[in-house]
C-alpha positions in Angstrom: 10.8 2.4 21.9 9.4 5.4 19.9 5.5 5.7 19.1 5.4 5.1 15.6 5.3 8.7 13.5 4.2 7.7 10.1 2.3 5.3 9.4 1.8 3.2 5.7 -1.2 1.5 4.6 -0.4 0.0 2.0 -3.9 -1.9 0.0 -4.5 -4.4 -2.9 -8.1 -3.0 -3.9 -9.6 -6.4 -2.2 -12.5 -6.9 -0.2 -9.9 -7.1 2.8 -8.9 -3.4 2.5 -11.5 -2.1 5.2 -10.0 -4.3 8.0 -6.4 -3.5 6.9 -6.9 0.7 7.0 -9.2 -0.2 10.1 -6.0 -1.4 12.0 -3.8 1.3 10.5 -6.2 3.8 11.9 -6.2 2.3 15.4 -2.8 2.3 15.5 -1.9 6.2 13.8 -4.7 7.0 16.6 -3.0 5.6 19.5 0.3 6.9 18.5 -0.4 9.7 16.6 1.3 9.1 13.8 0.6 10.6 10.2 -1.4 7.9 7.9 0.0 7.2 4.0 -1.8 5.7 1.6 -0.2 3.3 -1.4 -1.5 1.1 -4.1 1.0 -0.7 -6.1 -0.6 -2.1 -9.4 0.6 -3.9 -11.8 -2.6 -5.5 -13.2 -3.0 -2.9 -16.2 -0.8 -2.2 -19.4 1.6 0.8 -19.3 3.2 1.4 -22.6 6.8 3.5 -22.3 6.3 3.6 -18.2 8.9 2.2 -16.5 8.4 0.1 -13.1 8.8 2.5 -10.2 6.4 5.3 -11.8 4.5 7.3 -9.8 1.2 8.2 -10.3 -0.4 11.7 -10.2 -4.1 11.2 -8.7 -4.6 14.9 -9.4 -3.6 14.7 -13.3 -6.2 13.7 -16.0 -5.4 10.8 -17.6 -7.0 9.5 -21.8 -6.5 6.2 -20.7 -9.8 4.8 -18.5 -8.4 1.8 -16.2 -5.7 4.3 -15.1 -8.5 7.0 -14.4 -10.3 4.2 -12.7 -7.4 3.2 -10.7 -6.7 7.0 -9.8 -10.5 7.3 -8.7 -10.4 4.7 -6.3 -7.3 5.7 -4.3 -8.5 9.1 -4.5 -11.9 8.2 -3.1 -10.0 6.0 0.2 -7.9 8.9 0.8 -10.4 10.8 1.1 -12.9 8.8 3.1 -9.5 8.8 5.6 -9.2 12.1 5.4 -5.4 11.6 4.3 -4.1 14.7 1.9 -3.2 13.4 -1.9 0.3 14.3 -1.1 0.2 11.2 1.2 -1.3 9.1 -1.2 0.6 7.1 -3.9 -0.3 4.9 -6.9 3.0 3.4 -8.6 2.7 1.4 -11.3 5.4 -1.7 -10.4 6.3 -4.8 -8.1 4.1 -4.6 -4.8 7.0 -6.0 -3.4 9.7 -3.4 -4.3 7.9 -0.4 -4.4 6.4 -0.6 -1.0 9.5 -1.3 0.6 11.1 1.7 -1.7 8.2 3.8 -0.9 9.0 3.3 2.9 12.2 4.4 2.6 11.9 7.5 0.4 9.1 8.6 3.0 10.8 7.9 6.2 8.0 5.4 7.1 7.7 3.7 10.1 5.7 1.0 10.5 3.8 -0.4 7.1 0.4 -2.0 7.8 -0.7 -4.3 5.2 -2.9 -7.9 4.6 -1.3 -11.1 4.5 -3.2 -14.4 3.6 -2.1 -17.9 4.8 -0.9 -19.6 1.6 -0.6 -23.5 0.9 1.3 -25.3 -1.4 2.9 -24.0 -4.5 1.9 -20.3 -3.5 3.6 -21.2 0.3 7.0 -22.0 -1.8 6.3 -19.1 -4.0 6.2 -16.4 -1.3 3.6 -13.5 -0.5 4.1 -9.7 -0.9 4.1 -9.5 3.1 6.5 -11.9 3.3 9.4 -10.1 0.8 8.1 -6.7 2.7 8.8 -8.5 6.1 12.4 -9.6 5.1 13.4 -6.8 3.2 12.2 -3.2 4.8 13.7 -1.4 7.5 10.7 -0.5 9.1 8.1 -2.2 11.7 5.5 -4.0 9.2 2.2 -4.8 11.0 0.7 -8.3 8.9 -2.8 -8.0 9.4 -3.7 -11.8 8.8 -7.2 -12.0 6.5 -9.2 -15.5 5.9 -8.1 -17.1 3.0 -8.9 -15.6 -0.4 
């Protein structure tokens, strides 16, 4: 089997984030893989933007929850010391665009939080779990208490 070579992180903005990129970075360390940053959002109106859209974190933007969303990535990427190249806010489904992402980007191994879910939400599915059956990478489930 092949060390990993690039590694995806991909983060909700929760309070889980830290251990997430903290096993991300253990693993990019011991393998020496290049680290990618993506937030998917979804949470915030985008008139005439289709699903899919990327981003740019280096272009101003008039409208302030956008700038605010751009900030924060930004900020993470550069507290990892990962380049804005490698760092992606798309505006869609978490659960298509990471896997999509992955592909474009010839990503290895994803690394991202998964929470134990009961009831309706169990039957309903998690964003790890359509990753986990649907990319062809590695995906590494960090599991985080329940939220």
């Amino acid at each position: 089997m092949q060390p990993y070579q690039h590694i995806l992180i991909a983060i909700d903005y929760s309070e889980f984030d830290p251990a997430v990129i903290q096993k991300a970075c253990n693993m990019a360390k011991q393998t020496q893989a290049t680290l990618s940053l993506l937030h998917v959002f979804d949470n915030i109106a985008m008139p005439d933007t289709a699903y899919g859209t990327r981003i740019s974190l280096d272009k101003p933007s008039d409208y302030a929850l956008l700038n605010s969303e751009k900030n924060r990535l930004r900020q993470i990427a550069d507290t990892l010391g990962i380049d804005h190249d490698h760092a992606w806010l798309i505006w869609g489904s978490p659960q298509q665009e990471i896997v999509h992402l992955a592909e474009q980007q010839a990503i290895d191994l994803i690394v991202m939080g998964f929470h134990t879910k009961q009831g309706l939400a169990l039957l309903l599915g998690s964003t790890a779990n359509s990753v986990l059956h649907h990319a062809k990478c590695d995906l590494l489930a960090v599991h985080l208490p329940a939220a």
